[in-house]
C-alpha positions in Angstrom: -23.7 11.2 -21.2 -21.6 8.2 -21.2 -19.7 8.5 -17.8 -21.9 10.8 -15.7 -25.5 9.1 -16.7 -26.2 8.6 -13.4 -26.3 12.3 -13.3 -28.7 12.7 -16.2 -31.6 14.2 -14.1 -29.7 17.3 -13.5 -29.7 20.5 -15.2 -27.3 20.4 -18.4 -24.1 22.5 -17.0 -20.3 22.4 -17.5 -20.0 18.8 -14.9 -22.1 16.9 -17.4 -19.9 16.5 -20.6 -19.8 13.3 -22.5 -16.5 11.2 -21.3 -15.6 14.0 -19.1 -13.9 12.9 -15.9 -15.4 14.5 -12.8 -12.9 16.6 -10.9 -14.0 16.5 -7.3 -12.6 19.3 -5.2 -13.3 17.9 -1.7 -13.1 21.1 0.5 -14.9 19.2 3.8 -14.7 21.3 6.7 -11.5 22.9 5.9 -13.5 26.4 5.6 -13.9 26.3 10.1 -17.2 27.4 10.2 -16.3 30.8 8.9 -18.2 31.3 5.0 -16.1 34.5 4.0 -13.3 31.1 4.0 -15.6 28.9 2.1 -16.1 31.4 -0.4 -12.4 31.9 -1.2 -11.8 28.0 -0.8 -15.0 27.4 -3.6 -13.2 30.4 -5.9 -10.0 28.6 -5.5 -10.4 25.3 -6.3 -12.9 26.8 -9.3 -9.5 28.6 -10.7 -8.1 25.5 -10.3 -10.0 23.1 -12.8 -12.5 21.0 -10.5 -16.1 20.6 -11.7 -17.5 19.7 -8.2 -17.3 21.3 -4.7 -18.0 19.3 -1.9 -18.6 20.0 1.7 -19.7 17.3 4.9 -22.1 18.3 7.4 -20.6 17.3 10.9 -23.0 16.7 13.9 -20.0 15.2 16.9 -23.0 13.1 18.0 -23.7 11.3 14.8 -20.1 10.2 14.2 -18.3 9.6 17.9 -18.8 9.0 21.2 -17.7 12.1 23.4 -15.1 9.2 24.8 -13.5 8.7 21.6 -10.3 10.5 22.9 -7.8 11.7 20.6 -7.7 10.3 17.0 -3.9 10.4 15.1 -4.7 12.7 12.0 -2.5 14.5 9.0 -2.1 17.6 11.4 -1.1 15.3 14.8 -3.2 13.8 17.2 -6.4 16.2 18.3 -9.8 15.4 20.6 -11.6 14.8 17.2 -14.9 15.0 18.9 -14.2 18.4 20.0 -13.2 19.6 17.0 -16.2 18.3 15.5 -18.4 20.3 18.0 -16.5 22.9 16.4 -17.1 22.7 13.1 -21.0 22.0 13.3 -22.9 25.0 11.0 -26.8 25.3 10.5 -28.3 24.0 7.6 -28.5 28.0 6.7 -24.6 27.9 6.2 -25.1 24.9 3.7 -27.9 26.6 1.8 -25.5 29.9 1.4 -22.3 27.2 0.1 -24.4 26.1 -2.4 -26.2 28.8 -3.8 -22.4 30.5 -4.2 -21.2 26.7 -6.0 -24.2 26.1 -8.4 -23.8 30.2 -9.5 -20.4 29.2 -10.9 -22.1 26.5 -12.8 -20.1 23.6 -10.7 -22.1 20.6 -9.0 -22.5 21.0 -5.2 -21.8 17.6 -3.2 -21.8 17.6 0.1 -21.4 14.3 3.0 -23.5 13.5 5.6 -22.6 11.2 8.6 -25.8 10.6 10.1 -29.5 10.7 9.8 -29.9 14.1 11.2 -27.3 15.7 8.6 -28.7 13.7 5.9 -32.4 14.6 6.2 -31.1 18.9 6.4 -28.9 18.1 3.0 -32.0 16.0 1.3 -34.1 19.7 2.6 -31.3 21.8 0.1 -32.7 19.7 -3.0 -28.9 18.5 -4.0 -28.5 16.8 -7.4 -26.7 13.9 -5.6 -25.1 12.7 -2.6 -21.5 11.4 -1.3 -21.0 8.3 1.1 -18.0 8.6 2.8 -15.9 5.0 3.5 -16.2 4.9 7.5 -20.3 4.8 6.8 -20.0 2.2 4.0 -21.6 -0.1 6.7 -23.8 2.2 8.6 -27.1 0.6 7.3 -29.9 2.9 8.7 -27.8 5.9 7.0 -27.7 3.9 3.6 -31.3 3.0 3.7 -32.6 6.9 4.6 -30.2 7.9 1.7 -31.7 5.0 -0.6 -34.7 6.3 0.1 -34.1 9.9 -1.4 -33.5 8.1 -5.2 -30.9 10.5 -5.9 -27.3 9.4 -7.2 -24.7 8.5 -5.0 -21.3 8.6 -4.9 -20.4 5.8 -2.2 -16.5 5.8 -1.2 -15.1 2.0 -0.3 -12.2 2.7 2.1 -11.5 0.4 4.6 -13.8 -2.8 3.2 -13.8 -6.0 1.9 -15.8 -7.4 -0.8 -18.7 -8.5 1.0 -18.8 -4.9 2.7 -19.4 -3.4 -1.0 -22.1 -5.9 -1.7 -23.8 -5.3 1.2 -23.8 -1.8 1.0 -24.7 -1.6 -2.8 -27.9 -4.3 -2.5 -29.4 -1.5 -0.2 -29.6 0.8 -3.4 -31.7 -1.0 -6.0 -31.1 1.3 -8.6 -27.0 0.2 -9.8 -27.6 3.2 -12.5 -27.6 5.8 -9.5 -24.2 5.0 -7.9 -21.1 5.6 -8.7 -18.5 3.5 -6.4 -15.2 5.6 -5.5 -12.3 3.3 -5.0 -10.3 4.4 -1.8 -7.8 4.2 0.8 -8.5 5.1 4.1 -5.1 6.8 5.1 -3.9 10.1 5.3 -1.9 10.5 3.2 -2.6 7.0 1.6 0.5 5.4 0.3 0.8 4.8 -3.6 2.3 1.2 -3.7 -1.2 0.5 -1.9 -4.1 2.2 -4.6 -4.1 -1.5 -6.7 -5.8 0.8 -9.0 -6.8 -2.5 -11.6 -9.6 -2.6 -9.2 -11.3 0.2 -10.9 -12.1 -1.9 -13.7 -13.1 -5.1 -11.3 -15.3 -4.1 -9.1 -16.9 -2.0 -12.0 -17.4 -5.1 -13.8 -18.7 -7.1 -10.8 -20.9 -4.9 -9.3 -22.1 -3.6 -12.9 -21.8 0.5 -11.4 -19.8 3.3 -12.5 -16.4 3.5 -10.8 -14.2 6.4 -9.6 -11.5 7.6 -6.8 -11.2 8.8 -3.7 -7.8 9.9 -3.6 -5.8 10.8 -0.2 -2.0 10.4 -2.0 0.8 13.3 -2.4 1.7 13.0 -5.0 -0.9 15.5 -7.6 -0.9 13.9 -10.9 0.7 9.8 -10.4 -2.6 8.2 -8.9 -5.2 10.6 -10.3 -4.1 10.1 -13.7 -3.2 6.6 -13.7 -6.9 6.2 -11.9 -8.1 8.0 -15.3 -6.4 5.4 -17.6 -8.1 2.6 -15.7 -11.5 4.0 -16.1 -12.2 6.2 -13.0 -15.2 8.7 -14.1 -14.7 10.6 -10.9 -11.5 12.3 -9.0 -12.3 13.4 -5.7 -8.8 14.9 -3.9 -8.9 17.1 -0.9 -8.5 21.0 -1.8 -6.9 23.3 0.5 -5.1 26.9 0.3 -2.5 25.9 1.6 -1.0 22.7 3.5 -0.3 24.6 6.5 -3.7 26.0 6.9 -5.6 24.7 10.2 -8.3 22.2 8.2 -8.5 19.0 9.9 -7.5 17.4 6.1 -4.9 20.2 5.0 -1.9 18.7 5.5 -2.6 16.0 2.7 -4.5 18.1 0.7 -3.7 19.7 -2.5 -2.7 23.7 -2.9 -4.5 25.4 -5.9 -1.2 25.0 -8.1 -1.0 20.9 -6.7 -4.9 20.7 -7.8 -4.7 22.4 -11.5 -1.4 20.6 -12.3 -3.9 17.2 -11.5 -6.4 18.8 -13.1 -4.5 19.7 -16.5 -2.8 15.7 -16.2 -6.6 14.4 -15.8 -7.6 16.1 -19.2 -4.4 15.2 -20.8 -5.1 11.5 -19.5 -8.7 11.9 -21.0 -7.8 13.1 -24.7 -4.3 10.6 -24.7 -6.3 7.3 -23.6 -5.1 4.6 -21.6 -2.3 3.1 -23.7 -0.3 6.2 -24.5 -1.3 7.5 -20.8 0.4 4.4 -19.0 3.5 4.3 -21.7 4.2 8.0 -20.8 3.8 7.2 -16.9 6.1 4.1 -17.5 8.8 6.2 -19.3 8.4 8.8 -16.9 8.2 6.9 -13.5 9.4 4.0 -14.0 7.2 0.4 -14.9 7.9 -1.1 -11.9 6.4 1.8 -9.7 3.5 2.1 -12.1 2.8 -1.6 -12.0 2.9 -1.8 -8.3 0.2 1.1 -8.0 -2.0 -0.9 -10.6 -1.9 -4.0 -8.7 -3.7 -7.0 -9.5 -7.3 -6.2 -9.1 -8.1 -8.1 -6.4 -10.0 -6.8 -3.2 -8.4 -6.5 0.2 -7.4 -4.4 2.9 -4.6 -2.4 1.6 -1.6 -2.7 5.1 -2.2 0.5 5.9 -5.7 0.1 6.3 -5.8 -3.0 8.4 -5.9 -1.9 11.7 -8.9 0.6 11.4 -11.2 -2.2 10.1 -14.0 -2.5 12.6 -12.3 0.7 14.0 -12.6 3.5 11.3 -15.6 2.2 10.2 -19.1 1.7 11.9 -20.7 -0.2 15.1 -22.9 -0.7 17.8 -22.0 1.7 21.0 -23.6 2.2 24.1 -24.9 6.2 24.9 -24.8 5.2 28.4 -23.6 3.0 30.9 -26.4 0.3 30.3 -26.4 -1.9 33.5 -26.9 -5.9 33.8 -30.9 -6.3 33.7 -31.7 -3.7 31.8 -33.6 -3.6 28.5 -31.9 -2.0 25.8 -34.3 0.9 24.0 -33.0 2.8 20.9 -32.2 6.1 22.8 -29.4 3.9 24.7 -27.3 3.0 21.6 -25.8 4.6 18.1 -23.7 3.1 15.2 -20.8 5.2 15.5 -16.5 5.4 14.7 -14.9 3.2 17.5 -11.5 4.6 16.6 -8.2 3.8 19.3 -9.4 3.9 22.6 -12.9 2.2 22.8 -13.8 -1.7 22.1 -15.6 -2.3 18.9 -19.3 -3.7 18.8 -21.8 -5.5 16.6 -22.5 -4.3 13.1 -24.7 -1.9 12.5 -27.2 -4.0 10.2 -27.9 -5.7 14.2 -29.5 -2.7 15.6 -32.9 -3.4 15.2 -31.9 -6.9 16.7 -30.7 -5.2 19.7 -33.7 -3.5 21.0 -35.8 -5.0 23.2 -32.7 -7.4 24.5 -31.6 -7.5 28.4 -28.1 -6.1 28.9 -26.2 -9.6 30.4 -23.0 -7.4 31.6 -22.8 -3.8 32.7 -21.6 -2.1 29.3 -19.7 1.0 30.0 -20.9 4.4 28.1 -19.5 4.4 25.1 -18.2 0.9 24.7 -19.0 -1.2 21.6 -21.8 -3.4 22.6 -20.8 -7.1 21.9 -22.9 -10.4 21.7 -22.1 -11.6 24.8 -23.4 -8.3 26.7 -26.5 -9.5 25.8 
């Protein structure tokens, strides 16, 4: 299995063809807690062409403080941390998802966001695991999941280079990961993708390379993704865009996701120089050539201002007054988002306990180097 080798110890089904592209129908919570909706979202996107099905398991705690406030997102601006509380399902519901997924012969992925969610999945016995970009830096969650030796599919929104490494040195096994090129907004625009970096970081970090794809448009990025030597498409899936999901409004409808599907295989069986010709005749070379980029890694402008934000840090569970010592039940690595301050990295934590708080640090503030 050429592309999907890092999938090798799974049962031979219809994901694990030689030079077949993976076709990722990310479904996420868009099925609101409610599994007669999962199962018509899994049957959909099924019709539809993808391979693989996956899900996230949302515990509000392990991804944002209750002070979060609202969070801007495709469907308007909500209380994300309520919604969150919403969407949180026993690991019973996951069990019943993927015993429906694996029956149609598709691979069930699913995300975790913390190490609660992650040690329940690891209990389902999946065949691999998704990282999602905003945990990219959440080192106690990379090292639990490190520890499972199962592959990985590890998203790279909203980083720099040095992110990357860091995250991919915690997994000594490169043959286990496949890294998803990404950018973190919704919808993400298509001038941004610099798609050439498919082949870079593939050839620095030595690891398989796919995409996470949060664009419009069904076929332009996917394809062109295809022709730079993505072995993975992961796009959001819905019924339709005006369904409640939190991710619906960028999402694609089942006609959206098998046109993308049908230009994936047709992108597969043309190869990359008659693939990019036809996109150039068809759209233009200066629009294609903009989307390809020049391969090198940086915070695409519409990710800027979420760095340190979207992704993880250090944040008080309490107000932790001046003179206090800090314990681990005090503090998480969670989103910041808008309205809170940032903190320290979450590779710090362990450096943190046992310190005396210097300032009063409000509950859920980030908690900074010179608080303590």
């Amino acid at each position: 299995m050429k592309n999907l080798n890092f999938l090798s110890n799974s049962p031979d089904t219809q994901y694990l063809q030689d030079d077949k592209v993976l076709i990722i129908a990310e479904l996420g919570t868009s099925h609101g807690a409610d599994l007669v909706k999962a199962a018509e979202l899994i049957d959909a996107a099924a019709e539809a062409g993808a391979d693989c099905i996956k899900f996230q398991i949302v515990y509000a705690h392990e991804i944002l403080h209750s002070n979060t406030g609202e969070v801007q997102l495709p469907g308007g601006k909500i209380r994300l941390y309520d919604r969150f509380k919403e969407l949180e399902c026993p690991p019973d519901f996951y069990a019943k998802l993927k015993e429906k997924v694996e029956k149609k012969g598709l691979l069930f992925l699913c995300t975790p966001f913390g190490i609660q969610s992650a040690r329940e999945l690891r209990a389902l016995k999946p065949k691999c695991i998704k990282i999602a970009s905003p945990e990219l830096n959440y080192t106690a969650l990379l090292e639990e999941i490190a520890s499972y030796k199962l592959p990985v599919f590890l998203s790279s929104g909203v980083s720099r280079l040095s992110d990357i490494e860091t995250a991919l040195d915690i997994f000594p096994n490169k043959n286990l990961i496949s890294l998803l090129h990404c950018i973190t907004a919704y919808p993400a625009p298509e001038e941004e993708f610099n798609l050439s970096l498919i082949k870079t970081l593939g050839a620095v970090f030595g690891v398989k390379m796919g995409l996470s794809d949060h664009s419009l448009d069904p076929v332009l990025v996917p394809a062109l993704a295809v022709s730079q030597g993505a072995i993975a498409i992961e796009k959001h899936f819905c019924l339709s865009r005006s369904d409640p999901g939190l991710d619906d409004p960028i999402a694609l409808p089942p006609e959206d996701f098998a046109l993308m599907a049908r230009a994936i295989r047709l992108a597969e069986k043309e190869g990359p120089e008659l693939t990019l010709e036809a996109f150039i005749k068809e759209r233009g070379r200066e629009r294609v050539e903009k989307i390809l980029g020049d391969g090198v890694k940086r915070l695409s402008p519409s990710e800027k201002d979420n760095y340190t934000r979207t992704n993880r840090s250090i944040h008080a569970l309490r107000e932790i007054k001046a003179g206090e010592t800090i314990t681990p039940d005090m503090i998480a690595c969670l989103r910041t988002e808008k309205i809170l301050r940032p903190g320290l990295s979450p590779s710090l934590e362990k450096s943190l306990i046992g310190r005396i708080a210097k300032n009063t640090i409000p509950d859920g503030e980030g908690i900074r180097w010179e608080d303590v």
